[in-house]
Residue frames as qw, qx, qy, qz and C-alpha x, y, z in Angstrom:
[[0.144, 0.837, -0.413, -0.329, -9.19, 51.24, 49.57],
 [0.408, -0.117, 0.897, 0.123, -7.69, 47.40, 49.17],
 [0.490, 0.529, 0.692, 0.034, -10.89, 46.11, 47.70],
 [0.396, 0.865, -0.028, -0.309, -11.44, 49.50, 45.60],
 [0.328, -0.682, 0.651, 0.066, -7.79, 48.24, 44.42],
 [0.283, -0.114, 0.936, 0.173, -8.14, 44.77, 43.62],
 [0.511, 0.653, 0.492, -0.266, -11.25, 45.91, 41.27],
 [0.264, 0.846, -0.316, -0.338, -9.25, 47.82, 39.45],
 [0.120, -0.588, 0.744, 0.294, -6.51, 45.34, 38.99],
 [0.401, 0.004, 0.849, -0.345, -9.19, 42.78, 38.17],
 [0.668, 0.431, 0.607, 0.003, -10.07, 44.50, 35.01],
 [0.214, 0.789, -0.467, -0.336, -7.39, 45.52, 33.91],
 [0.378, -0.206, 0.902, 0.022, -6.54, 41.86, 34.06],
 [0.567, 0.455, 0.680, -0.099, -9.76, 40.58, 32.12],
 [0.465, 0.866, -0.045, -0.179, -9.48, 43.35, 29.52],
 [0.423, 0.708, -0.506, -0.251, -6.18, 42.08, 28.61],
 [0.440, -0.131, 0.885, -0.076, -5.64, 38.28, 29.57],
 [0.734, 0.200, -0.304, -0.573, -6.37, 36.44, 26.53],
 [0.664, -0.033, -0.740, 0.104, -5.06, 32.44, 28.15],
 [0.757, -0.591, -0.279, 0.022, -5.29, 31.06, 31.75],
 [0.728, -0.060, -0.125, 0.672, -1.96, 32.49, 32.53],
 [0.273, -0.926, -0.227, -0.124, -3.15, 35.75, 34.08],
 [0.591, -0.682, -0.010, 0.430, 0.73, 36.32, 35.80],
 [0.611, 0.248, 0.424, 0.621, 2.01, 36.87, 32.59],
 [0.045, 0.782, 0.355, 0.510, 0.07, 39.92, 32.10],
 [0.464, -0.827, -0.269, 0.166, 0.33, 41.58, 35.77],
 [0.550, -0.280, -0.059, 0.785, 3.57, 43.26, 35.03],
 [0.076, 0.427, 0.466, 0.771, 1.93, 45.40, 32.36],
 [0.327, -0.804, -0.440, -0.228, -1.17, 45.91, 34.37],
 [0.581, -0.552, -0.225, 0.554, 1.07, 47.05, 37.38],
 [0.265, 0.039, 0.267, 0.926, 3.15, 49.42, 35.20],
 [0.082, -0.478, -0.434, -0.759, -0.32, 51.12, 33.51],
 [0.494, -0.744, -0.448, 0.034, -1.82, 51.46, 37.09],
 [0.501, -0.605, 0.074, 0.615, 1.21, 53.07, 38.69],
 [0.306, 0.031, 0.328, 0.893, 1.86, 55.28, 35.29],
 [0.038, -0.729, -0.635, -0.252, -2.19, 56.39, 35.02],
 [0.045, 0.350, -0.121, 0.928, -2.66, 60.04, 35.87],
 [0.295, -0.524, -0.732, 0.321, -4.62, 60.93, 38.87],
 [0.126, 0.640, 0.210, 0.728, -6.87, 64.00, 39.05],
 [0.516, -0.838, -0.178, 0.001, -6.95, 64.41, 42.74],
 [0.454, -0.657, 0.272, 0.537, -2.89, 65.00, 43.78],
 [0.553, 0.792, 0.010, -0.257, -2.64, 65.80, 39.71],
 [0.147, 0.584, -0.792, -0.104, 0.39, 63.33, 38.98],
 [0.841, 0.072, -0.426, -0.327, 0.64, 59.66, 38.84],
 [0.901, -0.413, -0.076, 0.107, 1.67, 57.17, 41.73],
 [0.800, 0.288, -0.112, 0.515, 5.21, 57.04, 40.13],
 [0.284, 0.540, -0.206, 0.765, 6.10, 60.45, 40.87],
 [0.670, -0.701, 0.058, -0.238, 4.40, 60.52, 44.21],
 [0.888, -0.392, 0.128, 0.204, 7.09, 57.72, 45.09],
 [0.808, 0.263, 0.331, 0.411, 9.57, 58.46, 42.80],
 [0.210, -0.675, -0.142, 0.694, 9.55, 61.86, 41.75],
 [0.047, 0.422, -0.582, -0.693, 9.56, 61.66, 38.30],
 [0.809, 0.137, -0.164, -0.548, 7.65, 59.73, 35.56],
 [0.759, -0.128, 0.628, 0.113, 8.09, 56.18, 34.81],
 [0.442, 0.469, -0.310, -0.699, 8.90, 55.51, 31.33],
 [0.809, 0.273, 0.388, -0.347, 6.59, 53.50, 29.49],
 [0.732, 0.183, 0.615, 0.231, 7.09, 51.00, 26.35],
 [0.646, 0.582, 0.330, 0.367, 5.92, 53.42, 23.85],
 [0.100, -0.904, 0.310, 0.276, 8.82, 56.11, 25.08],
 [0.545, -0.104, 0.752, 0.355, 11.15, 52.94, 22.86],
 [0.543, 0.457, 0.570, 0.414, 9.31, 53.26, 19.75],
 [0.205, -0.166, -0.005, 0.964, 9.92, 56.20, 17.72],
 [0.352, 0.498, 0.553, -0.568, 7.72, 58.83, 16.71],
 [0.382, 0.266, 0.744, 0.479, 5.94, 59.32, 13.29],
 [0.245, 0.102, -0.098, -0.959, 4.07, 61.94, 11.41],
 [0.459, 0.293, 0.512, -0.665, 0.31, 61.22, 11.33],
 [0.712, 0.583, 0.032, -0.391, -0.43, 62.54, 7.80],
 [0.184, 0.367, -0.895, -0.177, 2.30, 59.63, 6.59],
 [0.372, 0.043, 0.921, -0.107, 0.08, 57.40, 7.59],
 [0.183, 0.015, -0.542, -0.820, -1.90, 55.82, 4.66],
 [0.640, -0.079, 0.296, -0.704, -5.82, 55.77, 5.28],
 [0.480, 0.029, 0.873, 0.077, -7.19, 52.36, 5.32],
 [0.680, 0.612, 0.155, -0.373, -9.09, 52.51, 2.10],
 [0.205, 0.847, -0.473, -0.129, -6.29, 53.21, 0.46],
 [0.179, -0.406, 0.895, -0.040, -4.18, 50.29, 1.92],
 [0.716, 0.242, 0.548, -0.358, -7.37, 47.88, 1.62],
 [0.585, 0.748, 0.123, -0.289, -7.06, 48.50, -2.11],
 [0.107, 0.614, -0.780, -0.047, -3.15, 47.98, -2.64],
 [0.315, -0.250, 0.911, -0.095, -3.26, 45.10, -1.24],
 [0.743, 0.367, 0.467, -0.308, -5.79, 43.94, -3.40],
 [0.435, 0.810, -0.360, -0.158, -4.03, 45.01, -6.43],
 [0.005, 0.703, -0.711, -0.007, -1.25, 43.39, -5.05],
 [0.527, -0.185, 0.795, -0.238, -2.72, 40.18, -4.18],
 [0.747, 0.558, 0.194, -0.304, -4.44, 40.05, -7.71],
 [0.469, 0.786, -0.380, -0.137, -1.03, 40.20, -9.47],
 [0.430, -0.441, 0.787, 0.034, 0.43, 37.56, -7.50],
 [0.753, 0.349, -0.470, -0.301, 0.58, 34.31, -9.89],
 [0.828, -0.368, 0.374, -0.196, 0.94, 30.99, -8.01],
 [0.103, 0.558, -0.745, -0.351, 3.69, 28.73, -9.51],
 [0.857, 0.136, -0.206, -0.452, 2.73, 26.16, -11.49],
 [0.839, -0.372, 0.397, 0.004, 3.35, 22.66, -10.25],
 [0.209, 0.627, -0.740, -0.123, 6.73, 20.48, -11.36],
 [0.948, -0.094, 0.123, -0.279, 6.90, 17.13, -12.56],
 [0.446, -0.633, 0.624, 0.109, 10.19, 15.63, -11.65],
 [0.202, -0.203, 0.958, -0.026, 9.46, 12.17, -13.32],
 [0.717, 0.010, -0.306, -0.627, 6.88, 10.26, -15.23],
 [0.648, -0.281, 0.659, -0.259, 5.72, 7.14, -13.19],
 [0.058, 0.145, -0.954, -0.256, 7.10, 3.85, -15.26],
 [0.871, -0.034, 0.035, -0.488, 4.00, 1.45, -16.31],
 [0.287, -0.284, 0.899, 0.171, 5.70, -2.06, -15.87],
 [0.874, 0.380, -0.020, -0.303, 5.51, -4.69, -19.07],
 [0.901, -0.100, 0.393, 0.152, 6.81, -8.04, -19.34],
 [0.086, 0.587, -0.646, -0.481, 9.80, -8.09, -21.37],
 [0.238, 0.160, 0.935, 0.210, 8.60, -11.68, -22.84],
 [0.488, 0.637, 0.519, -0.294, 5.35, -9.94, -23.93],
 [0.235, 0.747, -0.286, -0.552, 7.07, -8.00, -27.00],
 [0.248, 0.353, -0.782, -0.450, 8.55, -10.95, -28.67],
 [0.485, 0.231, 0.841, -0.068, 5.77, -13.73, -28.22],
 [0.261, -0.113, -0.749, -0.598, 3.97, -15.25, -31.49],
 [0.398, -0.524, -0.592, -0.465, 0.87, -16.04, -28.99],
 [0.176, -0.343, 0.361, -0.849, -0.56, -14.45, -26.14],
 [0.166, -0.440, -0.873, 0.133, -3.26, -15.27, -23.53],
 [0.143, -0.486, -0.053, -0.861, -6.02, -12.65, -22.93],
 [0.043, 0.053, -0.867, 0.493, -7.54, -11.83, -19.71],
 [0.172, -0.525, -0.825, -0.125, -10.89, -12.25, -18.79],
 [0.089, 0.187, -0.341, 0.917, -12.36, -8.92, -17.28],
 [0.579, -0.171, -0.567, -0.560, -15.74, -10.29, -17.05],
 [0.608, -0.492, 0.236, -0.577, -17.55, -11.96, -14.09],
 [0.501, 0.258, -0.826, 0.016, -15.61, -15.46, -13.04],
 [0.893, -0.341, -0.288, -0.054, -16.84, -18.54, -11.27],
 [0.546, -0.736, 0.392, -0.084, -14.67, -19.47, -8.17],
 [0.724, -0.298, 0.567, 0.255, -12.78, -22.38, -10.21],
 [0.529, 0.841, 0.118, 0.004, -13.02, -20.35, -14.04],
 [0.659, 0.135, 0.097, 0.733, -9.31, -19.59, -15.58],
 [0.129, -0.739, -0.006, 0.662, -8.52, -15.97, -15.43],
 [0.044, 0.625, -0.427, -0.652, -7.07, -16.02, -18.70],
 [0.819, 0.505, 0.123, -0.244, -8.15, -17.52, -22.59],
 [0.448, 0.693, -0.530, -0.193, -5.81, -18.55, -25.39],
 [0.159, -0.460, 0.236, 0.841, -3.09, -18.71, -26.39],
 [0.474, 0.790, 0.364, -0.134, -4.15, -16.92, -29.28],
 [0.475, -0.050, 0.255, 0.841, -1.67, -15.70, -32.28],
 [0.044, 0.874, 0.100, -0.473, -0.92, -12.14, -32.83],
 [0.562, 0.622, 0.472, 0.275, -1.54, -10.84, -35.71],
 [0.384, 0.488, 0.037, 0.783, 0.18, -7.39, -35.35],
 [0.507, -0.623, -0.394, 0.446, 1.53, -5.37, -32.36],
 [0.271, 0.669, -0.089, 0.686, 2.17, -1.84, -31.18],
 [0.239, 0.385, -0.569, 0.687, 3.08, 0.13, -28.08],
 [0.394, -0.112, 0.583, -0.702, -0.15, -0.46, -26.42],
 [0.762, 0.238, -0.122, -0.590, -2.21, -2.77, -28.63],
 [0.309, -0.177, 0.917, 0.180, -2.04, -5.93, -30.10],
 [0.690, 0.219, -0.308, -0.617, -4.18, -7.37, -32.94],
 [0.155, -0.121, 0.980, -0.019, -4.93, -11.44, -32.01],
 [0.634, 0.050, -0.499, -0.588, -6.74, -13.43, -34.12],
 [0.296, -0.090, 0.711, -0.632, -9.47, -14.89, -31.94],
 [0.512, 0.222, 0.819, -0.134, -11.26, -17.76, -33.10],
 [0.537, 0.483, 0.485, 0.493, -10.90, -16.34, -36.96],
 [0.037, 0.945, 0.164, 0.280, -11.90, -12.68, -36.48],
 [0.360, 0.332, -0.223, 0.843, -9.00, -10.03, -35.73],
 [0.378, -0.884, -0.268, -0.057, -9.69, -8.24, -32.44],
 [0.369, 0.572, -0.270, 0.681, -7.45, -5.44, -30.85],
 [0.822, -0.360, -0.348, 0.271, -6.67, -6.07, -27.44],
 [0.205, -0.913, 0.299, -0.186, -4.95, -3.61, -24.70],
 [0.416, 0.614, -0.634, 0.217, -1.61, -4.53, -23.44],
 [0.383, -0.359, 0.486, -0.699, -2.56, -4.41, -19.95],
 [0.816, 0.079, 0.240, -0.521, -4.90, -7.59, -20.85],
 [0.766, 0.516, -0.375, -0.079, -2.35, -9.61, -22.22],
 [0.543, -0.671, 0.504, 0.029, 0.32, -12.31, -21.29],
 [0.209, 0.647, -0.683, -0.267, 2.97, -13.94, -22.94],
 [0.968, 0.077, 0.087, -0.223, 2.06, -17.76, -24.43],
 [0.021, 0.607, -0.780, -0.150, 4.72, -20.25, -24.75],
 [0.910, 0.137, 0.248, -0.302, 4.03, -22.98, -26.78],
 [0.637, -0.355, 0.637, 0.249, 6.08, -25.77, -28.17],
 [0.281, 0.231, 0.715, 0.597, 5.05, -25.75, -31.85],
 [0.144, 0.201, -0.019, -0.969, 3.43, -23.30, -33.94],
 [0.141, 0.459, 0.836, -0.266, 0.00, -23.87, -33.89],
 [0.210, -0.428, -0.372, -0.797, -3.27, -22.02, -35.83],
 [0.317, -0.147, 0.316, -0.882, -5.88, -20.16, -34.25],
 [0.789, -0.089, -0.391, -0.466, -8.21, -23.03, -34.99],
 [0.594, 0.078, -0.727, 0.334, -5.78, -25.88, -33.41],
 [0.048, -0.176, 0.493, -0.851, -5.68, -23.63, -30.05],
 [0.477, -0.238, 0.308, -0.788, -9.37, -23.44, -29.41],
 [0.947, -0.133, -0.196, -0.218, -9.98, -27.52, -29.91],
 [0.826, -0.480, 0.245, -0.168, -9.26, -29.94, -27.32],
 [0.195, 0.345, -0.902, -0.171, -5.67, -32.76, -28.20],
 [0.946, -0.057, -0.225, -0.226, -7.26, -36.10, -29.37],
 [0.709, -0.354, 0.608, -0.048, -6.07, -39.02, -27.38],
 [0.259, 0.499, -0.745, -0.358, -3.79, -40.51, -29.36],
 [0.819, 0.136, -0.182, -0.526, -5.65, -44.08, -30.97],
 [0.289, -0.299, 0.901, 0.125, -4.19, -47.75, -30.17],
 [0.536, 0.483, -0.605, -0.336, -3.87, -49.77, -32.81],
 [0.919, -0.145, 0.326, -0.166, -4.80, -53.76, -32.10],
 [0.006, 0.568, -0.733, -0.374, -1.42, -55.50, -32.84],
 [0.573, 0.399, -0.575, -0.425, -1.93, -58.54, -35.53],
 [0.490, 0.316, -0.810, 0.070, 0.05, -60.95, -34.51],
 [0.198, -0.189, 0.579, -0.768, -1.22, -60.84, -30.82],
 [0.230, -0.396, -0.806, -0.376, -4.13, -63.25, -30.09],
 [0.524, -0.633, -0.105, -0.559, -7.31, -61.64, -28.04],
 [0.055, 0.141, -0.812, 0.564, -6.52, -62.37, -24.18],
 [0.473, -0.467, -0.724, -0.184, -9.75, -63.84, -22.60],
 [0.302, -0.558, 0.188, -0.750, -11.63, -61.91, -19.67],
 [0.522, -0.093, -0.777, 0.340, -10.45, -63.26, -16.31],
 [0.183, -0.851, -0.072, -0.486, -12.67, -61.89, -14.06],
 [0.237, 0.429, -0.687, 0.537, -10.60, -61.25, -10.82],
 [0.532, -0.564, -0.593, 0.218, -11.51, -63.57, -7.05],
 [0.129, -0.516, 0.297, -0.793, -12.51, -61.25, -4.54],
 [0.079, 0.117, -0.862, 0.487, -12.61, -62.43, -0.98],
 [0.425, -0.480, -0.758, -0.123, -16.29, -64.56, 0.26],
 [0.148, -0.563, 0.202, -0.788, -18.05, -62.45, 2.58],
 [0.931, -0.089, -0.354, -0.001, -17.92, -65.58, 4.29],
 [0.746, 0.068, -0.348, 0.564, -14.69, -65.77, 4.73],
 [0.208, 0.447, -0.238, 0.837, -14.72, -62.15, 6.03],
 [0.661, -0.523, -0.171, -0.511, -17.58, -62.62, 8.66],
 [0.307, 0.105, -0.869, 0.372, -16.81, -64.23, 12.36],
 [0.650, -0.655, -0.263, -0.282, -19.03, -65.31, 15.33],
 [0.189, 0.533, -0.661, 0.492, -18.24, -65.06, 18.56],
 [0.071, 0.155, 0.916, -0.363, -18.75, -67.45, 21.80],
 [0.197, 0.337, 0.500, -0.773, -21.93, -65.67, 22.27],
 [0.460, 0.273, 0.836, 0.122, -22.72, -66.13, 19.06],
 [0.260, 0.904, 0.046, -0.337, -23.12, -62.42, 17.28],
 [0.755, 0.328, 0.244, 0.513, -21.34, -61.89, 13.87],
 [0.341, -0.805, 0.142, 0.464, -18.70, -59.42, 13.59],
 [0.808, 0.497, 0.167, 0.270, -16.64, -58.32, 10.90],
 [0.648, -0.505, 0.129, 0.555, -12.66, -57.99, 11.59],
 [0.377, 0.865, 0.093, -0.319, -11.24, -55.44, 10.29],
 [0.643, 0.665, -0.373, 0.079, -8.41, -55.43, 7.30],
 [0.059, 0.714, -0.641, 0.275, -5.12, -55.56, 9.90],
 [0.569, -0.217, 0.707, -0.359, -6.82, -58.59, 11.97],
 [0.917, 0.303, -0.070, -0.251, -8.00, -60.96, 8.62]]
């Protein structure tokens, strides 16, 4: 009767334990064991001990009329309806993200451009300066070794040069400025300078091996 017992309670347990925490569940199971009808003494444990029923959970919930209830087709289909008409809100942009630009880049007369190209390991990054020939909010027009090219912003940087220079001047080298032989001055003769006898820089020692002392010891 035990064992017949602890089968029963054993799957009622599996049939409703859905985690490892099986104690959780045992009040229920107890309750639906001790509320179950019995067809041999034709009542249920409870009232054997008790005399009366027990009352269950769903004596709490009230009752309802059947044909209110709406078939599932029916409901399957609303809710489709309904879920079709929903309309997702459309995203908000708070804020446009700033691009940062050099305040010195609007008023320069010449610019450097960068290089986006493949660079050696000791190559400038950047060309010029080059003079601009005519600017706007993202562009620039610089006049690059004669010919007008239009140039992002983004590829630009702000030249500062000391005099105003042509696009020609920029892309040749400064001559070395020229001395001038003075007149009055005769020619100076070529002394050539004494450098020390490698004689003098050589020693022997007792033994007679040459050696050569270094700078701190001459």
């Amino acid at each position: 009767m035990v064992e017949r017992l602890h089968r029963q309670l054993k799957a009622s347990l599996k049939a409703r334990t859905t985690s490892s925490n099986w104690f959780d569940e045992l009040p229920m199971v107890l309750l639906g064991i001790r509320s179950s009808w019995r067809v041999d003494p034709g009542c249920s444990p409870a009232e054997l001990v008790y005399g009366s029923t027990l009352r269950i959970p769903g004596d709490f919930l009230q009752a309802h009329d059947a044909r209110t209830v709406e078939p599932d087709l029916l409901f399957l289909r609303h809710l489709q309806q309904t879920m079709r008409s929903v309309q997702p809100p459309m995203p908000q942009f708070h804020g446009q993200p700033s691009v940062y630009v050099p305040a010195n880049l609007a008023p320069a007369k010449f610019v450097y451009v960068r290089k986006d190209s493949h660079k050696h390991p000791l190559q400038r990054p950047y060309d010029g300066p080059y003079l601009v020939l005519n600017k706007s909010d993202k562009f620039f027009t610089v006049d690059i070794k004669g010919r007008p090219e239009t140039i992002s912003i983004d590829r630009l940087k702000a030249a500062f040069v000391t005099q105003l220079t042509t696009a020609g001047d920029t892309d040749r080298p400064p001559e070395p400025p020229s001395a001038e032989p003075q007149a009055n001055s005769p020619p100076q003769p070529f002394l050539p300078t004494s450098s020390p006898s490698m004689d003098n820089l050589v020693t022997k020692t007792r033994s007679g091996r040459s050696i050569r002392l270094p700078s701190r010891f001459r």
